[in-house]
C-alpha positions in Angstrom: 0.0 0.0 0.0 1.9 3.9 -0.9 0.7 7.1 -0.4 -1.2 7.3 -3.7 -3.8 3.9 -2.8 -7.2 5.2 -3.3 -10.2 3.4 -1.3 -14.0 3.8 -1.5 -16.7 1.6 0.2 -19.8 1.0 -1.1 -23.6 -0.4 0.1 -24.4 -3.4 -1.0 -28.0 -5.6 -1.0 -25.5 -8.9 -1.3 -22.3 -8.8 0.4 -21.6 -12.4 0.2 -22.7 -12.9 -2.8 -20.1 -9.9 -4.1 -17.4 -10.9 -1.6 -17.7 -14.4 -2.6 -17.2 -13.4 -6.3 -14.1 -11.7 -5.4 -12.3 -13.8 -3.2 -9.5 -16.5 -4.3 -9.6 -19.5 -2.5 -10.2 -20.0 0.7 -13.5 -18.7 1.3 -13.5 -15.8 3.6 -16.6 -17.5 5.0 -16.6 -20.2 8.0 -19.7 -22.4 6.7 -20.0 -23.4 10.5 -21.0 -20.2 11.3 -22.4 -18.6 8.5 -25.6 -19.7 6.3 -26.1 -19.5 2.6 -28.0 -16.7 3.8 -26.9 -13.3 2.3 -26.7 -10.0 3.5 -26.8 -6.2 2.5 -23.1 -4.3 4.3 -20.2 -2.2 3.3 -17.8 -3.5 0.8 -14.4 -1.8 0.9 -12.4 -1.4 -2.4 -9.0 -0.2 -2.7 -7.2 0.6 -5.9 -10.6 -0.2 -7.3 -10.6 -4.2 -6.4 -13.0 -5.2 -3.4 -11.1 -6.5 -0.6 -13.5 -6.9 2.3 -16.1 -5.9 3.8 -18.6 -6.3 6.8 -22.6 -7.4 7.3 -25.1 -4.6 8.9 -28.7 -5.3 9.6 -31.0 -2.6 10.3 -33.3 -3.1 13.2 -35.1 -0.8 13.4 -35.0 3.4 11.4 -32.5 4.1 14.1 -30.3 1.0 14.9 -28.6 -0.6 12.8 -26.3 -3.9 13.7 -23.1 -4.7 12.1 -20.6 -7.6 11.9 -16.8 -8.4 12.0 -15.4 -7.4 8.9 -14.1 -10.0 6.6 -11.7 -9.6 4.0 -10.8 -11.4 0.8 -7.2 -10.4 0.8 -4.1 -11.3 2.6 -3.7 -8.6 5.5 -1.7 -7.4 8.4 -3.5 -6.4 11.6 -2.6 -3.3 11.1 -4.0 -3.1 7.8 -7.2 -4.8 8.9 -7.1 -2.2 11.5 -7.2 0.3 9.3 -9.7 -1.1 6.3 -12.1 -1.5 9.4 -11.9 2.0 10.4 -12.6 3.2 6.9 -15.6 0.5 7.0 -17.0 1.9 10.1 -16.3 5.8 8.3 -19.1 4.6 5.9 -21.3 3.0 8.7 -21.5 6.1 10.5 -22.1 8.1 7.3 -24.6 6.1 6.3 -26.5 5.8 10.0 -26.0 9.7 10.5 -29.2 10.5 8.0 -31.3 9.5 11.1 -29.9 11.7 13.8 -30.0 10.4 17.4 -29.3 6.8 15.6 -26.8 4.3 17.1 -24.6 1.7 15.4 -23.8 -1.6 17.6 -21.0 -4.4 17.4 -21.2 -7.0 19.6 -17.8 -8.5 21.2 -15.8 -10.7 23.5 -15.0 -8.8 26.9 -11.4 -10.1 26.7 -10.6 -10.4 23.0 -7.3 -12.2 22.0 -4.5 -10.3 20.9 -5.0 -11.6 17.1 -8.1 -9.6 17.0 -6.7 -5.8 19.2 -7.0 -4.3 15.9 -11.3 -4.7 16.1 -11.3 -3.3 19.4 -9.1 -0.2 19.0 -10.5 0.4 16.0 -14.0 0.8 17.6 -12.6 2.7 20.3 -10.8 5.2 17.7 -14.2 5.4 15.8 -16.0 6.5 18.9 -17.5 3.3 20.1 -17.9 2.6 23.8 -19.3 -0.5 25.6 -22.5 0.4 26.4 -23.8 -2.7 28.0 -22.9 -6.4 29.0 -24.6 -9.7 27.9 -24.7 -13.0 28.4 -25.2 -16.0 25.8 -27.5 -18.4 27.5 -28.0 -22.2 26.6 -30.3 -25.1 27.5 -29.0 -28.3 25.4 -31.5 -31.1 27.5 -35.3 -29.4 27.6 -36.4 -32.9 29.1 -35.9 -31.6 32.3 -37.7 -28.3 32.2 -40.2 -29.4 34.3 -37.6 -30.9 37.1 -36.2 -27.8 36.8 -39.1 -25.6 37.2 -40.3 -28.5 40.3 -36.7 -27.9 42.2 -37.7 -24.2 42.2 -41.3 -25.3 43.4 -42.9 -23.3 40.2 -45.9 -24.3 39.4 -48.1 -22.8 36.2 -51.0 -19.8 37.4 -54.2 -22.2 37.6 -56.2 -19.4 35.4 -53.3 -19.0 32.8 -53.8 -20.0 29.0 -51.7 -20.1 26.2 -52.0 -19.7 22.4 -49.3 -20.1 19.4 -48.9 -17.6 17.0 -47.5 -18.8 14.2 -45.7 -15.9 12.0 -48.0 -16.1 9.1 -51.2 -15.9 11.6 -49.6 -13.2 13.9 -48.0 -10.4 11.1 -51.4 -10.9 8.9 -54.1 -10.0 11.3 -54.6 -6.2 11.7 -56.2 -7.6 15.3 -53.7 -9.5 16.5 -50.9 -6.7 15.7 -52.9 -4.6 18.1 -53.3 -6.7 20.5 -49.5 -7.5 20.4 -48.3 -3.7 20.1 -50.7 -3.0 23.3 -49.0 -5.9 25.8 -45.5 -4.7 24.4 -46.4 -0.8 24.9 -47.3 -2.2 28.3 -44.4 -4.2 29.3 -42.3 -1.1 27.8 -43.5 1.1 30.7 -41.0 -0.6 33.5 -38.3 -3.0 31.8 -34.8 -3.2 33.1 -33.2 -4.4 30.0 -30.6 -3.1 28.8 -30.8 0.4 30.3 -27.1 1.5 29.1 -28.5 1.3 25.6 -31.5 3.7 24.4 -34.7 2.7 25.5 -36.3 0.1 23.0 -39.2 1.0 21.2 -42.6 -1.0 20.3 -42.2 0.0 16.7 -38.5 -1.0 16.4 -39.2 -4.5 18.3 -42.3 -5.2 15.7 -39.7 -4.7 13.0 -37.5 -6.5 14.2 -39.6 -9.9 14.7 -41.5 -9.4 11.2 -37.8 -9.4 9.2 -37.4 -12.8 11.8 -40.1 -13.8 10.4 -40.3 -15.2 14.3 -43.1 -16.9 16.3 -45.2 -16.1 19.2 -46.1 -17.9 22.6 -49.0 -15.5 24.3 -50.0 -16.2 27.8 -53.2 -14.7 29.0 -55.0 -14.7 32.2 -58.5 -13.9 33.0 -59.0 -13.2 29.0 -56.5 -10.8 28.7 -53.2 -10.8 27.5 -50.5 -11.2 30.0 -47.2 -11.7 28.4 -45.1 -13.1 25.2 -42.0 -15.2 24.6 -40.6 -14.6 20.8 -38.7 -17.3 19.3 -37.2 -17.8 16.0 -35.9 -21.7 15.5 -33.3 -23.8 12.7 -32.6 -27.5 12.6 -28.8 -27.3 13.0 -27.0 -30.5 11.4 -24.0 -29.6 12.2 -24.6 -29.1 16.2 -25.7 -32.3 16.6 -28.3 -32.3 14.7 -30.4 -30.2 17.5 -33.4 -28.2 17.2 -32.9 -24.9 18.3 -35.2 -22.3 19.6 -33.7 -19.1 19.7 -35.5 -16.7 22.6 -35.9 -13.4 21.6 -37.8 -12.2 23.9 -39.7 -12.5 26.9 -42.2 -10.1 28.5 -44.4 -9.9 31.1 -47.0 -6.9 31.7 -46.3 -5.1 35.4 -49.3 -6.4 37.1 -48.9 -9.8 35.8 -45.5 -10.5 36.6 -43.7 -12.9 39.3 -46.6 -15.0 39.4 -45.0 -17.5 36.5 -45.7 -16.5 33.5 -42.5 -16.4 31.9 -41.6 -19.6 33.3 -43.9 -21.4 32.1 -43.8 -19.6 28.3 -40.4 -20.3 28.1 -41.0 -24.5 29.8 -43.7 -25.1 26.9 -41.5 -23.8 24.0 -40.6 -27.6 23.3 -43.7 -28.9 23.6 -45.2 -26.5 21.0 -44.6 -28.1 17.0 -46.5 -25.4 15.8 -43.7 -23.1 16.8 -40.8 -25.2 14.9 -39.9 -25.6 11.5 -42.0 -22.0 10.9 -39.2 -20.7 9.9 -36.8 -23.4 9.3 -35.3 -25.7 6.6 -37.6 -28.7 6.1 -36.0 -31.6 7.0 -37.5 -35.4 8.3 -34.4 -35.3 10.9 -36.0 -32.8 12.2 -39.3 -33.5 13.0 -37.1 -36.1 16.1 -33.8 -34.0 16.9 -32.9 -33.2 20.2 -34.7 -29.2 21.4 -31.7 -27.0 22.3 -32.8 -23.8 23.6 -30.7 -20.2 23.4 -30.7 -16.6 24.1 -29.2 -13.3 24.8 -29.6 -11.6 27.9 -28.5 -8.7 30.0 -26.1 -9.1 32.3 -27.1 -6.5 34.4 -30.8 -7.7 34.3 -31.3 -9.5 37.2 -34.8 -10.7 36.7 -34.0 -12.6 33.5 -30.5 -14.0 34.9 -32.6 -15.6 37.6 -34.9 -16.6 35.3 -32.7 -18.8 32.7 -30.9 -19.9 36.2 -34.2 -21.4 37.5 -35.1 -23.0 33.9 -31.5 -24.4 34.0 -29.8 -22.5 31.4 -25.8 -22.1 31.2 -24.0 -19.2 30.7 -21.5 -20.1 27.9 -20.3 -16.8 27.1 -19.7 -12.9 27.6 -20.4 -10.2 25.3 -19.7 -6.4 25.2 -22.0 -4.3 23.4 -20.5 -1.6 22.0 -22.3 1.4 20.6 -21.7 4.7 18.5 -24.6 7.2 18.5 -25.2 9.7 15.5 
């Protein structure tokens, strides 16, 4: 690289596709973490040839999620470092139409020397670590209910529940209502993630339509009393398991610690209607082992003794770091 290299990054509707086209061999991709799936992101060029480029999903008209960068070209760290930084340049540009809009990367609280160059980079683009979270997992649901029995939990005797598949749920103008009015509800006194902005009813909808996500409503004396959202994928490669991806649970204020979450969250496996909604067909797994997973605050207490009581294991830290237009 001299003085005179030029560089430019671009949006594009399929970065992997594009990156794909421009990569020699290897793949920049890791098939066991990433699907066939493609993505709209950045794509760096320098000296008018792509060589990386990174993933962003917008959540919602004023958050937008991005990835590690990949590249398709041999690099030092210190050239990573700096590609990265001319990546984020063109996140921020691009975010900054809203104002008040935030950009958020998700990393290890501790990451390995190989990968300084991420972290410093985010720090040199403005980025701070706005909030801590932990990746939760349940890899035996058998035992939900010994779980929930240990904790002497038992399910509120005038409680009912119904599944919402995502094709019933995003088509019917009534049950949108319904669903925006429990989560304006829940809204009013959360303690999720309070180092980030507030979350929004609007920007949550979004978010599970483009999920494409399923719904588990609980309600008590014929009125709705709190959701668990759950997206699902028959993984072959992790054992061939099932897994229900929680992404979120709420409860309205005058309905909560009587159980309700616990038991949404204990008949996620029980529920077929739920699986394969939004998953790859496949006869394996109509019989493959349920694993269940989710994100969670760290700071939240009520949902970290929650997943402790349904007997979910911490496997791993995350800092959330955020840049706000």
């Amino acid at each position: 690289m001299t003085e005179k290299t030029s560089w430019s990054c671009r949006i594009s509707r399929s970065l992997r596709r594009e990156l794909m086209n421009a990569a020699t061999d290897p793949s920049p991709f890791d098939s066991s973490v990433v699907t066939n799936a493609d993505f709209p992101g950045i794509i760096l060029s320098i000296d008018h040839a792509d060589c990386g480029g990174l993933a962003f999903i917008e959540e919602s008209e004023a958050t937008i999620a991005i990835s590690d960068p990949v590249f398709v070209t041999p690099a030092t760290p210190e050239q990573k470092r700096r590609w990265f930084q001319w990546m984020l340049l063109e996140v921020q540009a691009y975010s900054s139409r809203a104002p008040g809009s935030l950009v958020r990367s998700i990393q290890p609280p501790e990451a390995a020397e190989s990968r300084d160059w991420i972290t410093s980079s985010l720090k040199d683009a403005g980025f701070f670590i706005a909030a801590k979270a932990g990746y939760w997992v349940k890899r035996d649901c058998d035992d939900l209910q010994k779980d929930l029995s240990a904790h002497k939990v038992t399910r509120p005797p005038a409680m009912s529940l119904k599944t919402l598949t995502f094709d019933k749920w995003s088509q019917d103008t009534r049950l949108l209502e319904l669903l925006c009015e429990l989560v304006n509800s829940i809204l009013t006194d959360t303690q999720d993630l309070r180092g980030l902005p507030a979350a929004t009813t609007q920007a949550l909808m979004k978010q599970w339509l483009d999920q494409k996500a399923s719904i588990l409503l609980a309600e008590m004396n014929a009125v709705t009393a709190g959701l668990c959202v759950v997206t699902n994928e028959f993984n072959e490669q992790s054992n061939a398991s099932r897994e229900y991806r929680i992404e979120y649970v709420g409860v309205r204020p005058g309905s909560r610690r009587l159980g309700i979450a616990s038991e949404l969250i204990r008949q996620l496996p029980a529920t077929q209607e739920l699986f394969g909604q939004n998953s790859t067909a496949s006869p394996a797994a109509e019989t493959a082992p349920i694993r269940l997973t989710t994100f969670a605050d760290q700071l939240n207490n009520s949902a970290v003794e929650l997943y402790q009581k349904l007997g979910l294991v911490l496997e791993a830290d995350f800092d959330i770091w955020c840049w706000l237009a």
